[in-house]
Structures are given as C-alpha cells and as structure tokens.
C-alpha positions as CSV (number, residue, x, y, z in Angstrom):
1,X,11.2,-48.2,-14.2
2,X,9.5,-44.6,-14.0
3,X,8.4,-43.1,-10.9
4,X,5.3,-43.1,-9.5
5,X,4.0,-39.7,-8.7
6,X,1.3,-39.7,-5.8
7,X,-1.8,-38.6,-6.5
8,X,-2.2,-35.6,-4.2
9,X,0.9,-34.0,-5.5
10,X,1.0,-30.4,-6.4
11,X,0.9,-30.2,-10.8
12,X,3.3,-28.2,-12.2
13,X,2.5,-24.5,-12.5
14,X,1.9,-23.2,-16.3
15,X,4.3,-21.0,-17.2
16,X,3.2,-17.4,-17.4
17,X,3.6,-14.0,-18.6
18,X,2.8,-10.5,-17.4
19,X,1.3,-8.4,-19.3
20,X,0.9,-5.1,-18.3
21,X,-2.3,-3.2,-20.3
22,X,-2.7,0.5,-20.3
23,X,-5.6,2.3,-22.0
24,X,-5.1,4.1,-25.2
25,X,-8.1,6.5,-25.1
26,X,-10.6,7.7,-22.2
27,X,-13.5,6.0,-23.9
28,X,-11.7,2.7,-23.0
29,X,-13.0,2.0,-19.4
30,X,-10.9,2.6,-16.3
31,X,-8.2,0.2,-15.3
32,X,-7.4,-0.6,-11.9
33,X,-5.6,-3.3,-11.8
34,X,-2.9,-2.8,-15.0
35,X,-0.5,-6.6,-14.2
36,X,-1.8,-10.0,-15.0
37,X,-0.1,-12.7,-15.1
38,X,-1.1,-14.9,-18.2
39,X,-0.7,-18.5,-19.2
40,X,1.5,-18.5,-22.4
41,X,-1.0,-21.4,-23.3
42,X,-4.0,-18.6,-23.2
43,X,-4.5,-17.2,-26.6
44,X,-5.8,-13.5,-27.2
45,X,-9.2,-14.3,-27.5
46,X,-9.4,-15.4,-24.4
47,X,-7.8,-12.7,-22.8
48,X,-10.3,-10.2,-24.4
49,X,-13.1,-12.1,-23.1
50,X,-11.8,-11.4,-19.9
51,X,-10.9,-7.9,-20.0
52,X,-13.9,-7.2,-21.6
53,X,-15.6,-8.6,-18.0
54,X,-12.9,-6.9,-16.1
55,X,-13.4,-3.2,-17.9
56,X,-17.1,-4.1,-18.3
57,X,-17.1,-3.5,-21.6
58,X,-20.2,-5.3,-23.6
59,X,-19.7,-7.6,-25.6
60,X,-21.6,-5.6,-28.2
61,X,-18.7,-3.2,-28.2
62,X,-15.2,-3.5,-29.7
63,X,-11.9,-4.6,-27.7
64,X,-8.8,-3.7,-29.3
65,X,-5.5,-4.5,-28.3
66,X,-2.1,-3.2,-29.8
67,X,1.5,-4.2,-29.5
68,X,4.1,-1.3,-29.7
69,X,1.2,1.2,-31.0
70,X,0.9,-0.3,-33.8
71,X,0.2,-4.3,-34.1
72,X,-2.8,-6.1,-33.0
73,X,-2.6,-9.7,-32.6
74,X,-4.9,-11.7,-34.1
75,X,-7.7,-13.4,-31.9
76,X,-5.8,-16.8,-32.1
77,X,-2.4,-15.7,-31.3
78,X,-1.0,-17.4,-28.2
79,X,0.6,-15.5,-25.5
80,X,3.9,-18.1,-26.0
81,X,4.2,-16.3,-29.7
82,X,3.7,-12.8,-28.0
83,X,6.4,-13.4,-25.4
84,X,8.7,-14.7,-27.9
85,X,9.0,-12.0,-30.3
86,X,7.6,-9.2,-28.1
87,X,8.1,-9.0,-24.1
88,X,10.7,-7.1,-22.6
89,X,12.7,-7.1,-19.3
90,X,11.2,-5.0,-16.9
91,X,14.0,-3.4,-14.3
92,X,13.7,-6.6,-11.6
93,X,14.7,-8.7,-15.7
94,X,11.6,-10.2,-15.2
95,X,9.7,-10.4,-19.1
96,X,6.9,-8.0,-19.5
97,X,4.4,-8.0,-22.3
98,X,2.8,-4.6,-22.6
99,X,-0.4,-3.9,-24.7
100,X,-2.4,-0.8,-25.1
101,X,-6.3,-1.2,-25.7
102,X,-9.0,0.9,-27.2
103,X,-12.7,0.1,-27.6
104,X,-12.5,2.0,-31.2
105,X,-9.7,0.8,-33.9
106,X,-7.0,3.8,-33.6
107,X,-3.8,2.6,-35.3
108,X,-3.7,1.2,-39.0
C-alpha cells in the first residue's frame, strides 16, 4: 500500500540555482540586488522577462545574457542544462551560475 500524504502538507521545494548577474556595460541598468535563486525548471526566457522588470529595461530594448564572456544561451535553455555544464562552487561549495548582461550584443 502507499502512503497517504495529507493534504495540508508542505510540497517539496524545486530545486534551485543561484545565479549571480553582473552588468557587462554602463548602458545596462543598475543592479542592486546581483543573487537569485532560480528554479532549474525556469528556462532563460523566463528569467529575461524578469530581469528585464527588475532592471526596468523595456521590452522594446535588447537583454543579453552571456556565460564565461562569451556564450549566450538560447531563450529555451533550462537553468538544469546551465547548472550542469556551467555553475561553479562558490567558497561556502555551494554551485553558482554567473552571467554577465548587456542591453547591446558585445561578444561574438
């Protein structure tokens, strides 16, 4: 027989990742806040359409993001595939993901 779980109990948390965004450029919009901690479900399109809120950048303008100065991810790229071939241990060995952003196309 399975159990059976009660309604009322606590779900699973996703499993995140943080990512830690620094601007490229001074044309980019100012960054307070630089962690967030993303679902690795979330895909990069809908992390731009949040950062572009966040930065208050219109969505008439462009949001570039880059891996290692040099890789964008596509739109549809999960953060799961990011993680996986491109976070690193920060100093506590927790995995970090760090992008770099523009609002104008700089690397390629």
């Amino acid at each position: 027989m399975s159990e059976i779980q009660p309604q009322d109990a606590p779900k699973p948390k996703p499993p995140k990742i943080r990512v830690r965004i620094d601007k490229i450029d001074d044309e980019s919009g100012e960054v307070k806040k630089k962690n967030y901690d993303i679902k690795l479900s979330d895909t990069v399109a809908h992390f731009t359409a949040t950062m572009r809120k966040v930065l208050r950048i219109p969505a008439s303008d462009s949001l570039f993001f880059y891996i290692h100065e040099t890789f964008s991810p596509s739109l549809d790229t999960t953060f799961e595939i990011l993680a996986r071939h491109y976070a690193e241990k920060d100093e506590k060995g927790k995995e970090v993901l760090h992008l770099k952003f523009s609002t104008t196309p700089v690397y390629g």
